[in-house]
PATORTOR-463759 format. One record per residue (C-alpha): x, y, z. Coordinates in steps of 0.2 Angstrom, whole numbers, padded with zeros to 4 digits, always signed. Layout:
// PATORTOR-463759
XYZ
...
// end
This chain:
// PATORTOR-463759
+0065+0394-0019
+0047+0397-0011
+0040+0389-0029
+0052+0374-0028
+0045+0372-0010
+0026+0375-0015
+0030+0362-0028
+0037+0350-0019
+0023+0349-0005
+0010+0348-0020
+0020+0333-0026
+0022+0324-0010
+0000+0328-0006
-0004+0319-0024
+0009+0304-0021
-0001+0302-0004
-0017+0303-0013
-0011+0292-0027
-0006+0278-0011
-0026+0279-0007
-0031+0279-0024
-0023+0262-0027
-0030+0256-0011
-0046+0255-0023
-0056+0241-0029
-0058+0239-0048
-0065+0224-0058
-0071+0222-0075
-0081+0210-0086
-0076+0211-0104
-0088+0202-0118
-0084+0202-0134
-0097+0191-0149
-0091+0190-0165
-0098+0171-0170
-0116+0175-0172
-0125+0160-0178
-0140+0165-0186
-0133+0180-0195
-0118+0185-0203
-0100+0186-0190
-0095+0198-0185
-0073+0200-0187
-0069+0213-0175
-0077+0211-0157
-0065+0196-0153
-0051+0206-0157
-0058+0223-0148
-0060+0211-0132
-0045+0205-0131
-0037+0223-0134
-0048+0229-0119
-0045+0215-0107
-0023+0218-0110
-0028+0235-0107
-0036+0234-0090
-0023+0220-0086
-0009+0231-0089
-0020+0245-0078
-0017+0233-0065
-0037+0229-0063
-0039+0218-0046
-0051+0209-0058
-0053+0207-0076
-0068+0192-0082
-0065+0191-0100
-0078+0182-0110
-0080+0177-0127
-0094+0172-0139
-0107+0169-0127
-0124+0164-0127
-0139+0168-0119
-0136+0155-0104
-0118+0159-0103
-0120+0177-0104
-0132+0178-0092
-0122+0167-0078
-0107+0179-0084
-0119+0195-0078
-0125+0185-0061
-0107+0182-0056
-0100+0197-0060
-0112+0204-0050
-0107+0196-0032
-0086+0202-0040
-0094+0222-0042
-0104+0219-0024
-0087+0227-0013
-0079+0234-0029
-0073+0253-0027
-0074+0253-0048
-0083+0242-0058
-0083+0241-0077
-0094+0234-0091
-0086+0232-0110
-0097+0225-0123
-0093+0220-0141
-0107+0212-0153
-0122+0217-0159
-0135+0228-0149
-0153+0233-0155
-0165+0248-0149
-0184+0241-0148
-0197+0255-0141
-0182+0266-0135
-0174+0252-0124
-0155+0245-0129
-0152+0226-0130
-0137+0217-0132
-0138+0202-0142
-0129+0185-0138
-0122+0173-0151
-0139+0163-0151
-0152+0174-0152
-0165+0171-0167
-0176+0187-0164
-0189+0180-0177
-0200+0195-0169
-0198+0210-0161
-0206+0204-0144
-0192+0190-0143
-0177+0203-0138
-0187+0202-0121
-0183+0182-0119
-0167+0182-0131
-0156+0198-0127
-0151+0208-0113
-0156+0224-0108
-0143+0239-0103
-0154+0241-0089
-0148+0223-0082
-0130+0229-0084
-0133+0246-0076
-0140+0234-0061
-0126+0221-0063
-0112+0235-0057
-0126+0245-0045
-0118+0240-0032
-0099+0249-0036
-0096+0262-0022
-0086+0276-0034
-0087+0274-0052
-0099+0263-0062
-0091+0264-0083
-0103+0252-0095
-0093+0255-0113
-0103+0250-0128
-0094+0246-0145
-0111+0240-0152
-0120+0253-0161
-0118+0243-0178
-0130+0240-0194
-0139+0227-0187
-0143+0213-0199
-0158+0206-0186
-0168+0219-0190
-0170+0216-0211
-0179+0200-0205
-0188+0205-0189
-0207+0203-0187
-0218+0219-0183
-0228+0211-0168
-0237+0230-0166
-0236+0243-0179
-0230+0257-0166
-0217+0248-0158
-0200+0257-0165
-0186+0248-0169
-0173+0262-0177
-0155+0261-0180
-0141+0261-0167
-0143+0263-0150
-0156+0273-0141
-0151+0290-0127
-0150+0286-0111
-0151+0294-0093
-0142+0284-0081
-0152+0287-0065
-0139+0283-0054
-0124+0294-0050
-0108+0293-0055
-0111+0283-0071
-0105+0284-0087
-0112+0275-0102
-0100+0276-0117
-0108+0272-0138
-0097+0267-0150
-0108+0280-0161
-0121+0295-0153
-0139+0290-0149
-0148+0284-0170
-0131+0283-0179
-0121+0268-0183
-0104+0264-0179
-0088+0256-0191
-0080+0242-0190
-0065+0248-0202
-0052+0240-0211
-0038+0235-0196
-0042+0222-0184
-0048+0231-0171
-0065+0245-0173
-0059+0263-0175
-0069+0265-0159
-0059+0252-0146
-0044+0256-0156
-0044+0273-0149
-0052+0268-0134
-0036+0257-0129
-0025+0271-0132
-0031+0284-0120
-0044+0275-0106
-0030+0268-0096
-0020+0285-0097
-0014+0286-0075
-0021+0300-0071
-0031+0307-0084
-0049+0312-0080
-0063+0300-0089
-0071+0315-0097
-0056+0320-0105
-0050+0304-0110
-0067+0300-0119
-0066+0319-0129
-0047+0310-0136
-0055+0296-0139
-0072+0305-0147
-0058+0316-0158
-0046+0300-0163
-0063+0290-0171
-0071+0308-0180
-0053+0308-0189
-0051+0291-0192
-0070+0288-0200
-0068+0307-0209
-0082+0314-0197
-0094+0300-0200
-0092+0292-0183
-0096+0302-0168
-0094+0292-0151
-0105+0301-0137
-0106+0297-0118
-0121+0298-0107
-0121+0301-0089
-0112+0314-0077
-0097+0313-0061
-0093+0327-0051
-0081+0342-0052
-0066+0332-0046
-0056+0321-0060
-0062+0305-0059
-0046+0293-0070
-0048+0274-0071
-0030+0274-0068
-0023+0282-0054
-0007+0289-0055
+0007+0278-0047
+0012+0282-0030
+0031+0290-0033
+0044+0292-0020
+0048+0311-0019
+0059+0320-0008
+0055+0338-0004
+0072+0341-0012
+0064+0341-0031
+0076+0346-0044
+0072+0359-0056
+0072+0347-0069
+0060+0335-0063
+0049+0349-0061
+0052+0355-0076
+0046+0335-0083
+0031+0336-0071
+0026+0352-0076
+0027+0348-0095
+0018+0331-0095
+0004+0343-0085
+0003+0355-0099
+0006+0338-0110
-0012+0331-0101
-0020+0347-0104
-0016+0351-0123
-0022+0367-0123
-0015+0384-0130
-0016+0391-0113
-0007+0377-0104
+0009+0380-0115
+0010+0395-0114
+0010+0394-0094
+0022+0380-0095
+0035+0392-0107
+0030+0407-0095
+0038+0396-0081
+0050+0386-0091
+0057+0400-0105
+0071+0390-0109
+0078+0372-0114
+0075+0354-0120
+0056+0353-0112
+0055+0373-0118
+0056+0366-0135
+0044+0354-0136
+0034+0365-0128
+0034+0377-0142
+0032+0362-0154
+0017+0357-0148
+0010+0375-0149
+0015+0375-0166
+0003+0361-0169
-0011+0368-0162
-0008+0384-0172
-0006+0374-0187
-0023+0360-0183
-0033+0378-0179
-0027+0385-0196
-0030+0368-0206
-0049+0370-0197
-0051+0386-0203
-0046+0383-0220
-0056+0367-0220
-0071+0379-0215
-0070+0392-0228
-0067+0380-0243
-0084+0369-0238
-0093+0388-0238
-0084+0394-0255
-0091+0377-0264
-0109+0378-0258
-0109+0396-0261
-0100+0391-0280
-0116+0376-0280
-0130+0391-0273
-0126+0404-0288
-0125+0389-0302
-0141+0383-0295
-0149+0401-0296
-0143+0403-0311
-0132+0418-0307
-0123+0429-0319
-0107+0420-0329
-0095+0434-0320
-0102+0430-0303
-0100+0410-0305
-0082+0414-0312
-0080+0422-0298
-0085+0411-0285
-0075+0396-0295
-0059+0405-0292
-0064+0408-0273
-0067+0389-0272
-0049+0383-0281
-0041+0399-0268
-0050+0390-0254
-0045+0372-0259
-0026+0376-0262
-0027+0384-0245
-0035+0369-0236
-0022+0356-0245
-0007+0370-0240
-0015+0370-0221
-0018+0350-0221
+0002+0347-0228
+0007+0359-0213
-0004+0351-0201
+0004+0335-0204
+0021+0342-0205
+0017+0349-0188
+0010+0335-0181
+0024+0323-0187
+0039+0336-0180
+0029+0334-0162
+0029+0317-0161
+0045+0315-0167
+0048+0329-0152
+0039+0317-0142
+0051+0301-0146
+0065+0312-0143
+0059+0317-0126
+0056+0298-0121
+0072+0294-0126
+0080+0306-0115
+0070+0302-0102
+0075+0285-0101
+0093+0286-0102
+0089+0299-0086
+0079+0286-0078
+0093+0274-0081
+0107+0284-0075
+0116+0287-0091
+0111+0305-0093
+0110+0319-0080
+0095+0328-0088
+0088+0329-0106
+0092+0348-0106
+0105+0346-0119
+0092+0339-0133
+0104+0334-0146
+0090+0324-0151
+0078+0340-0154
+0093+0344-0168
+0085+0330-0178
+0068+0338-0180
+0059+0343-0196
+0061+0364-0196
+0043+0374-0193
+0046+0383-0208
+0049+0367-0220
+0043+0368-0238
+0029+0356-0233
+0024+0357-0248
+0040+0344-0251
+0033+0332-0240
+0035+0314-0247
+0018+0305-0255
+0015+0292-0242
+0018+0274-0250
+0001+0270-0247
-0008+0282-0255
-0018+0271-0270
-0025+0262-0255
-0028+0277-0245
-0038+0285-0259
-0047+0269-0265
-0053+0269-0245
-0060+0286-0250
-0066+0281-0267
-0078+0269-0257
-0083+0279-0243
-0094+0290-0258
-0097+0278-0266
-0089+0280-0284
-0076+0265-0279
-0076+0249-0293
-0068+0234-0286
-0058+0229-0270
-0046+0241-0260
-0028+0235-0263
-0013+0246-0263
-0010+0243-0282
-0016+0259-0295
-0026+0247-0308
-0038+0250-0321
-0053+0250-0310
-0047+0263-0298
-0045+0272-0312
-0062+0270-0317
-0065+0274-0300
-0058+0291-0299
-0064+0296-0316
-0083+0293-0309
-0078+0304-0295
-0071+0318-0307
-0088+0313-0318
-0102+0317-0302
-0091+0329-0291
-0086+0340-0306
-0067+0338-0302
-0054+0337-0318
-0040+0324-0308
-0028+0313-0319
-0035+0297-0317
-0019+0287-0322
-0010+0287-0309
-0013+0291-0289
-0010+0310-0281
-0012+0318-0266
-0022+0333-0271
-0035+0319-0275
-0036+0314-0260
-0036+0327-0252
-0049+0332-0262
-0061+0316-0262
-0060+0320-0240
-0068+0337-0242
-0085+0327-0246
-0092+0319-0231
-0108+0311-0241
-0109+0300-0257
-0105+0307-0272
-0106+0293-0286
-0127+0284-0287
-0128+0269-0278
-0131+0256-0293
-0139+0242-0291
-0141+0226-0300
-0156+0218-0307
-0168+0212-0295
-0162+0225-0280
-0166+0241-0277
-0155+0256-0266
-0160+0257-0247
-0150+0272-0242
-0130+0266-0246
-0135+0247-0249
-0144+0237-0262
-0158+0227-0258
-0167+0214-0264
-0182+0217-0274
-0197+0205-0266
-0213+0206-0275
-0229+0200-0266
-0241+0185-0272
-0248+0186-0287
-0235+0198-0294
-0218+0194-0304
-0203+0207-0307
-0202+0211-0325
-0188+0218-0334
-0190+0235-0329
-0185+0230-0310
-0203+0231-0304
-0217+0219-0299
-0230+0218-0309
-0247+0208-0309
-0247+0192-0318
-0263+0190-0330
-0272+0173-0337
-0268+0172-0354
-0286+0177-0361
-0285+0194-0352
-0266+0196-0358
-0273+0192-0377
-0286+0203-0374
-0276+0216-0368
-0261+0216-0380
-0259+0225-0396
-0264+0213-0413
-0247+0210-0418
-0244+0203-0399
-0261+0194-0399
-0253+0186-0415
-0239+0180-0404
-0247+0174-0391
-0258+0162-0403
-0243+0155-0412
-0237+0141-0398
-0253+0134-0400
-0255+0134-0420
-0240+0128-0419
-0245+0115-0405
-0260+0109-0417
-0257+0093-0430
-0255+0099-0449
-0269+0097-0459
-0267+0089-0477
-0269+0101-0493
-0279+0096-0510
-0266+0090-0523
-0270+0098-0536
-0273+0082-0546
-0288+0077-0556
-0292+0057-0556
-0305+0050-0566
-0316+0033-0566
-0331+0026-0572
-0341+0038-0560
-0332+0054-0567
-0317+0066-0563
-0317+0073-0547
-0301+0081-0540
-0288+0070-0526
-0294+0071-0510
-0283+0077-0497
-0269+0066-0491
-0271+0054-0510
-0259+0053-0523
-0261+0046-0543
-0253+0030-0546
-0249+0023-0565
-0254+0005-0566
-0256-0009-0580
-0272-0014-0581
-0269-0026-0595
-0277-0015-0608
-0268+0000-0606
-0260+0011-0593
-0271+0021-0581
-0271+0032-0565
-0276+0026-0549
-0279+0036-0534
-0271+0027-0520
-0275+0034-0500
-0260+0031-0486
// end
C-alpha cells in the first residue's frame, strides 16, 4: 500500500508538471528545397517537409511556418519573420531539407536559385547556419535547428577556386553552438554524406518522424533512436550526429499530456505506467526492475519479450563481430602467405563464424518480430480497456498468438521481396548491372556472380537466397571495381568525365594526349606509319600519264609515243599508215 501511495503522488507531481509544460510556447519553421534550378532536383526534401510539418502539427505546435522551394528573397523574408514568431517563444525549432555546402569550415544552406559560379558567392547566395542560430536566439528554453542536408553536393563539381586555401570539403562542417541549450542535428556526422534512399521520405527524416514527437521522451534519447533507425536502414553508412548540449533534466519536445489521476491508482494502471517506463528506457536493467516489481501477467510477458530481444540484438552484435575478425584474420594469413593448414584452418573459422552470424540474424528478427507482434497485442488490449469493453489486459489471450522464443528460426519464411532487397545490396558495393526491380532476371544474376567473382563467395546465381544476402551485408565497402566508360574516369564510387586541357585530345587509351603538326607526327612515327600519313596526299595529287609502249615512225625517224598519244591507222591514199594522234 505505501508503494501504491508513493506511486500515486508521483503521478499526480508529473501531471501537475505536464499542465505547466503545455503552458509552453513552441513554434517552428519548416523548409524543404527540392526544385533546384541550376542543378539537378532533388525528390525527397519536399516530401521530408511535409512529413515534419504533420508531425509538429500532430504535436500540437502553437506554430508551424511550413515553406517550400524557396529562393533567396523568399528564404530570407521566411527567416526575418520567423524571427519576430521565436521572439516570446518557450521552444523554437528550425527543419531544413535541401542542399547545404561547407566553405572554409562554415555551413550554408542553399536556396532554389543559387548559381554558386564561385566559391565567394555562398556569401551573397546562401545562408549561413550562423543566421538561423540567430533567427531562433531569442527562444527562452530550447532552441533545435535539424539539418537533413548533408548531401553530395553537385555545386561543388563546377565551383570556381577564388583562393587556393579556401576549403570546400564534403558534407557539413562541426559545429559549437555557443549558446546554451541548443542542439544542432546532421543528417550525417561532420565530412560524411548523407542518403536519400529508395522510399519517399530520406532514411534520416523517416526516422526522425517516428521518434522526435515521442511525449515525453528526452531529446538526447530520441536523436540515439533515431541515430540507431538510420545506421540500420543505410547498413552503417549513415551516421546522423548532434552538436550542442542541454542540462541534466530531460528536455522532450513533446510534453507529456496532462492526465486526470486520482490518488486511488489501480494496480493495473500502474502496472501500464510502469511498463511503457521500462518501455522508454529499453534497457536490460529497466526490465528487469519492471519484472522484479511486476513478476507476473500480460505486461509480465511482454516484458520478458522485450528482454529476449535484447538478448538476442546483443548475440546477433557479437556474432556480427567475430565473423568480421575471423575473415580479416582468413585475408591476413593468405596475404602472408601462411602455411596451407593454417589458411584451412582460418577458412573453416570464417564459415563457423558466418553460419553463426546468419543463425544469430534469423533469431534477431524472430525476436524482434514476436515483440512487436507483443506490442500490437498490447495496444489492442489497451484500447478495448480504454473504451470500456475490457477490465484489464491481464488475461492476454492475444499473447497466445505469439511466435514461441524457441522457434526453429531457421523456418522463417524468405521475405517476398528478397531479389529487390539483394539487388539494393548488389549496388551498395558496387557489383550491381541494371535497375533495382523485384524480378530475379539475367542481370542480377550477372550481378551476384561478379560478387561471388571479387568477394570469393561460391552463391547459386540462378535464383535469389537469403544466405546471399545475408552475406553481401557483412561488406560495408565496394567490392566489385567501379567501371567506367570511355571518356570518364572513377572519382571515388562515381564516374567522371574525362576533360583534357587545350592543346590536348583523348586518345583511345582514355587519356589526353598532345596533339602534333603533321611534320613532327611524320617525323616521329615509324616508316611504315610515315608511309601512311603520305598516302592522302599521293592520293590527293592528279595521275600522271605513262609512256605507251608504242613506236611511231615519220619522215624525221622513230621515236616512241609520248605520254598521253595513241597510234591511229589512216588511208593516206597510197597505203595504210600509223598516225600518232594527242587528246
Amino acid at each position: 500500500m505505501r508503494n501504491l501511495g508513493l506511486v500515486a503522488s508521483v503521478v499526480f507531481a508529473l501531471s501537475l508538471l505536464s499542465q505547466s509544460a503545455f503552458a509552453d510556447k513552441r513554434v517552428a519553421l519548416v523548409i524543404g528545397n527540392s526544385a533546384y534550378q541550376n542543378v539537378i532536383k532533388l525528390a525527397n526534401p519536399a516530401n521530408d517537409a511535409a512529413a515534419m510539418t504533420e508531425t509538429l502539427k500532430t504535436a500540437n505546435f502553437d506554430i508551424v511556418e511550413a515553406r517550400r522551394d524557396l529562393k533567396a528573397t523568399e528564404m530570407r523574408r521566411a527567416l526575418r519573420d520567423f524571427a519576430d514568431k521565436a521572439r516570446d517563444a518557450d521552444v523554437a525549432l528550425v527543419y531544413f531539407a535541401g542542399h547545404g555546402i561547407e566553405v572554409d569550415g562554415t555551413n550554408y544552406l542553399i536556396p532554389v536559385d543559387a548559381l554558386l559560379e564561385r566559391d565567394t558567392d555562398v556569401y551573397d547566395e546562401a545562408f549561413s547556419l550562423e543566421r538561423i542560430l540567430v533567427t531562433i536566439e531569442p527562444a527562452r528554453k530550447l532552441r533545435l535547428v535539424i539539418l537533413d542536408a548533408c548531401r553530395d553536393n553537385p555545386f561543388i563539381k563546377n565551383m570556381k577556386r577564388t583562393t587556393a586555401s579556401r576549403a570546400i570539403t564534403r558534407g557539413l562542417a562541426k559545429v559549437e553552438p555557443a549558446s546554451p541549450n541548443t542542439l544542432i542535428a546532421y543528417s550525417a556526422k561532420a565530412g560524411s554524406t548523407a542518403l536519400d534512399g529508395d522510399s519517399k521520405n530520406s532514411p534520416f527524416t523517416a526516422a526522425l518522424v517516428r521518434h522526435i514527437a515521442t511525449p515525453g521522451l528526452d531529446l538526447r534519447k530520441a536523436f540515439g533512436f533515431i541515430r540507431d533507425d538510420v545506421m540500420k536502414n543505410t547498413s552503417n553508412r549513415q551516421e546522423p550526429y548532434v552538436y550542442g548540449s542541454l542540462g541534466g533534466d530531460d528536455v522532450p519536445l513533446v510534453p507529456v499530456a496532462a492526465v486526470a489521476t486520482s490518488p486511488a491508482v489501480s494496480v493495473q494502471a500502474e502496472t501500464r505506467r510502469d511498463y511503457e517506463l521500462a518501455l522508454q528506457l529499453a534497457t536490460r536493467d529497466g526490465w528487469n526492475a519492471f519484472l522484479t516489481q511486476h513478476p507476473d501477467g500480460f505486461y509480465a510477458s511482454l516484458a520478458k519479450s522485450q528482454l529476449a530481444k535484447l538478448a538476442a540484438e546483443d548475440a546477433h552484435t557479437a556474432a556480427a563481430e567475430k565473423a568480421r575478425l575471423a575473415v580479416e584474420e582468413k585475408a591476413r594469413l593468405a596475404a602472408e602467405g601462411a602455411r596451407k593448414a593454417e589458411q584451412t584452418k582460418a577458412a573453416a573459422d570464417a564459415k563457423t563464424a558466418e553460419d553463426a552470424r546468419i543463425a544469430a540474424e534469423k533469431l534477431k528478427t524472430a525476436e524482434q518480430e514476436r515483440a512487436a507482434a507483443g506490442e500490437r497485442a498490447r495496444a489492442a488490449a489497451e484500447a478495448r480497456v480504454d473504451a470500456g469493453k475490457l477490465d484489464t489486459p491481464a488475461a492476454g489471450p492475444q499473447l497466445a498468438t505469439l511466435p514461441s522464443p524457441t522457434a526453429d528460426v531457421s523456418r522463417t519464411p524468405a521475405p517476398t521481396d528478397l531479389p529487390r532487397q539483394i539487388q539494393v545490396e548488389l549496388q551498395r558495393v558496387g557489383c550491381l548491372q541494371g535497375s533495382v526491380d523485384n524480378t530475379w532476371t539475367a542481370a542480377s544474376r550477372k550481378s551476384l556472380e561478379r560478387f561471388n567473382r571479387y568477394a570469393s563467395t561460391k552463391f547459386d546465381a540462378k535464383a535469389a537466397s537469403t544466405d546471399a544476402l545475408d552475406a553481401i551485408k557483412t561488406r560495408s565497402s565496394r567490392v566489385c571495381p567501379l567501371v567506367c566508360a570511355h571518356g570518364s574516369e572513377a572519382d571515388g564510387d562515381r564516374c567522371v568525365k574525362i576533360v583534357c586541357r587545350a592543346g590536348t585530345f583523348l586518345n583511345d587509351d582514355n587519356e589526353c594526349e598532345k596533339k602534333r603538326n603533321r611534320n613532327e607526327a611524320k617525323r616521329n612515327a615509324p616508316r611504315r606509319e610515315r608511309d601512311e600519313l603520305d598516302r592522302p596526299q599521293i592520293q590527293a595529287r592528279s595521275p600522271r600519264a605513262q609512256p605507251s609502249g608504242q613506236i611511231v615512225c615519220d619522215n624525221a625517224g622513230c621515236r616512241p609515243v609520248r605520254p598521253g598519244c595513241r597510234l591511229v591507222s589512216r588511208d593516206m591514199r597510197i597505203g595504210l599508215t600509223n598516225v600518232e594522234v594527242c587528246n
